[in-house]
N, C-alpha and C positions, 0 to 999 in steps of 0.2 A: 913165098908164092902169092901172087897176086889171085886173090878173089874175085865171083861176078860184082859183087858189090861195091870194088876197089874200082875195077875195068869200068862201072858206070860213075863213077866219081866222076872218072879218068877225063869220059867222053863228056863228062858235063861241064868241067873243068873248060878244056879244048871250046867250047860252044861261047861259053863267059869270056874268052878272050876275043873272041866277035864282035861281043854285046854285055850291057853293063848287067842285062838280068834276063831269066828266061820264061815264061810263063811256064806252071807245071803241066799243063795239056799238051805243050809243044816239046816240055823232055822226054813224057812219056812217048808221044810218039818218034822223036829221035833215036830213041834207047830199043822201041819197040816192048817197054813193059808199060804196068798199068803205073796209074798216077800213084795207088796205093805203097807198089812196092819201090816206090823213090820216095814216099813217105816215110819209110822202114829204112831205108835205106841211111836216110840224111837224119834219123832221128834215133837212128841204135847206138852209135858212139860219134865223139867230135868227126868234124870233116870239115875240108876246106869252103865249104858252098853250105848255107843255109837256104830255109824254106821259110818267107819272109810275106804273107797276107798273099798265097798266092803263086808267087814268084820266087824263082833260085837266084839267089846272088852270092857272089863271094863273103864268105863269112870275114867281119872287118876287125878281128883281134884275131889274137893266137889262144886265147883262153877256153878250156873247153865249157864252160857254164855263157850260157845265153839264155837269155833270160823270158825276151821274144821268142826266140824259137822256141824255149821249154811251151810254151802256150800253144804252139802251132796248132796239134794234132787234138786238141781238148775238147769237147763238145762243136764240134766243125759242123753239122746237120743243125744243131741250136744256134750257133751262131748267125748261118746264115739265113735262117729261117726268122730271126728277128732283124735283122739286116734289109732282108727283100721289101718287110714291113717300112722301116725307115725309109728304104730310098725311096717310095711311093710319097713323102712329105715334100721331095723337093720341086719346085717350081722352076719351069723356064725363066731365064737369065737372071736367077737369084745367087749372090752370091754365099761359100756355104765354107763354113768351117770345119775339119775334118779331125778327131782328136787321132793319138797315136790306138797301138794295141791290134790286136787281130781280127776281131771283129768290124773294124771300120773300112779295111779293105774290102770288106764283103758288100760294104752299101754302094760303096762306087762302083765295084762289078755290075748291082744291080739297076741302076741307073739308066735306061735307056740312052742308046747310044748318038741319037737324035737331038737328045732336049741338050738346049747350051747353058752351060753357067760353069761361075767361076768357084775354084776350088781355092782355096785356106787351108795350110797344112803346115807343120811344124815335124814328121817322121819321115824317113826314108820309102820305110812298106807301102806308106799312105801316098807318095809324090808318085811313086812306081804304076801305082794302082790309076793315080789320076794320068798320069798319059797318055794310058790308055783306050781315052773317051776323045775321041774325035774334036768336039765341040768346046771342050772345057778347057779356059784361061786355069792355067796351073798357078800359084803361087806360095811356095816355098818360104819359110823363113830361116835364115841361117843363122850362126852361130857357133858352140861348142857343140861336137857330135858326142855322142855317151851312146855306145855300143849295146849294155845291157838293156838298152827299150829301142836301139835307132830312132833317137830324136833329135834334132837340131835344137840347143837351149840358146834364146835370143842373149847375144851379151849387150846391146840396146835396142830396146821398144822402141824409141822414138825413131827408127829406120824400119820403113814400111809399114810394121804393126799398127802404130797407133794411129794411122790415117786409112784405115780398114773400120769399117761398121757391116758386117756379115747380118744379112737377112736369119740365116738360120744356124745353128751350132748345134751337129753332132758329139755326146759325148760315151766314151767306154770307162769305166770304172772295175774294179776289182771289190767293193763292196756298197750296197746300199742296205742303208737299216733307217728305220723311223726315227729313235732319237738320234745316234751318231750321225746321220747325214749321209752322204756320200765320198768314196772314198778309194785311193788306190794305192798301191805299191810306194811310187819313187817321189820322192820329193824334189827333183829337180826335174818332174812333169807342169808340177803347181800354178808355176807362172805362165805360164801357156796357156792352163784348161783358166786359169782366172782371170787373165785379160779377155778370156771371150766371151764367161760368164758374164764380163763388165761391158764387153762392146756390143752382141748379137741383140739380134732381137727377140729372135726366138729358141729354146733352151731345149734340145731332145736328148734322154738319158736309154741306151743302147746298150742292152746287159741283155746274155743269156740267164734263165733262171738260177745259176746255182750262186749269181752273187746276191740273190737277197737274204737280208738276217747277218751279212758278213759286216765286216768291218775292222779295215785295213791302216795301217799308219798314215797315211798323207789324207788329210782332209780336202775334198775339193769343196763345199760346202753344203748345206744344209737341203732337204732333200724339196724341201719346197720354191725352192730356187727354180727348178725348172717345170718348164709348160707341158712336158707330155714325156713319158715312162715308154718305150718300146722294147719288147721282150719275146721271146719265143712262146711262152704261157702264162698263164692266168696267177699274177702273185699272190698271195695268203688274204684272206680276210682283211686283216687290220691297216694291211698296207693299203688295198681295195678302200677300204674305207676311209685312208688318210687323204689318198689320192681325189676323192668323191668330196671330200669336206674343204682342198687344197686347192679344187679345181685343176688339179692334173690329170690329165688325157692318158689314158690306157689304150695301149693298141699291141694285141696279142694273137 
């Protein structure tokens, strides 16, 4: 017997064959429930549609572990609330790099819909989010797709990438710590977040509070690499004080 929760797959399902993805404001009011309970919904057990920075899209394996989605529903008030702070950095017709992860869809939602510039992206979540913005030249890099983070991994730089120099570069991370650096999950993120570290000018590191003090397998590098720390609150003492000695920008 088919459940309410089956029946709203059903109709969301039916929707995605429209369109490649849905905003969640626009299922819930299709569905006629809250945004909440299609959270619950797409996060109790596998299902064909994931909830992806945002957006529903067809879930693109058969496997029930996703690994993006496990993050979906995790600190979402933190996240975005360091996010709002970010997009406040970017400048008209700067061009801007956008890393993968959940939290970086949230800077481009916040973005005024007005200002123009070009987007830099290497995820799925991240392209979805930037079409969104009227104004902004989208660019994509493709590649191998790897479904547990939806990233495109470049199988050559030297096509588009390396003729890109980005005003500014957004980064997400899964751990930042004073001596380990910075740090995240998946190691075939690396060359992506490292060609920007090498090409941008300017370095923004975009974490909710609970990844400071962590530290994860994949090094992106050393935590004084970049120019300003953006977080939902005020990090610990020493970090505070690494940051002030680093001349890195806190903005909380």
């Amino acid at each position: 017997m088919e459940t309410r929760r089956d029946e709203r797959i059903s109709q969301l399902l039916s929707a995605l064959k429209r369109s490649d993805k849905l905003h969640l404001k626009e299922a819930a009011a299709l569905l006629g429930v809250s945004e909440m309970t299609i959270r619950r919904d797409l996060s109790a057990n596998s299902a064909p549609v994931v909830l992806l920075g945002g957006y529903i899209v067809l879930e693109p394996r058969t496997a029930s572990h996703y690994l993006l989605s496990d993050q979906k529903t995790r600190l979402v008030d933190e996240k975005r609330r360091a996010a709002e702070l970010a997009a406040k950095l970017v400048q008209p017709h700067q061009m801007v790099f956008f890393d993968c992860g959940t939290t970086t869809p949230w800077i481009i939602e916040a973005i005024p819909a007005d200002l123009p510039f070009t987007g830099v992206c290497y995820s799925l979540n991240t392209f979805l989010a930037l079409q969104e913005k009227p104004l902004c030249r989208a660019i994509l890099s493709g590649g191998e797709f790897h479904a547990s983070n939806a990233i495109f991994q470049p199988l050559n730089f030297k096509e588009t990438l390396s003729y890109l120099r980005p005003d500014m570069a957004f980064y997400s991370a899964a751990g930042v710590h004073i001596e380990q650096g910075v740090t995240c999950f998946n190691l075939e993120e690396l060359p992506l977040k490292q060609w920007a570290m090498a090409s941008a000018q300017f370095h923004v590191l975009v974490v909710d509070h609970s990844k400071f003090g962590k530290v994860r397998p994949a090094c992106m590098g050393d935590l004084n690499h970049f120019d300003a720390i953006v977080s939902d609150c005020c990090p610990d003492e020493a970090l505070v004080e690494f940051a002030k000695a680093e001349q890195i920008k806190l903005f909380f």
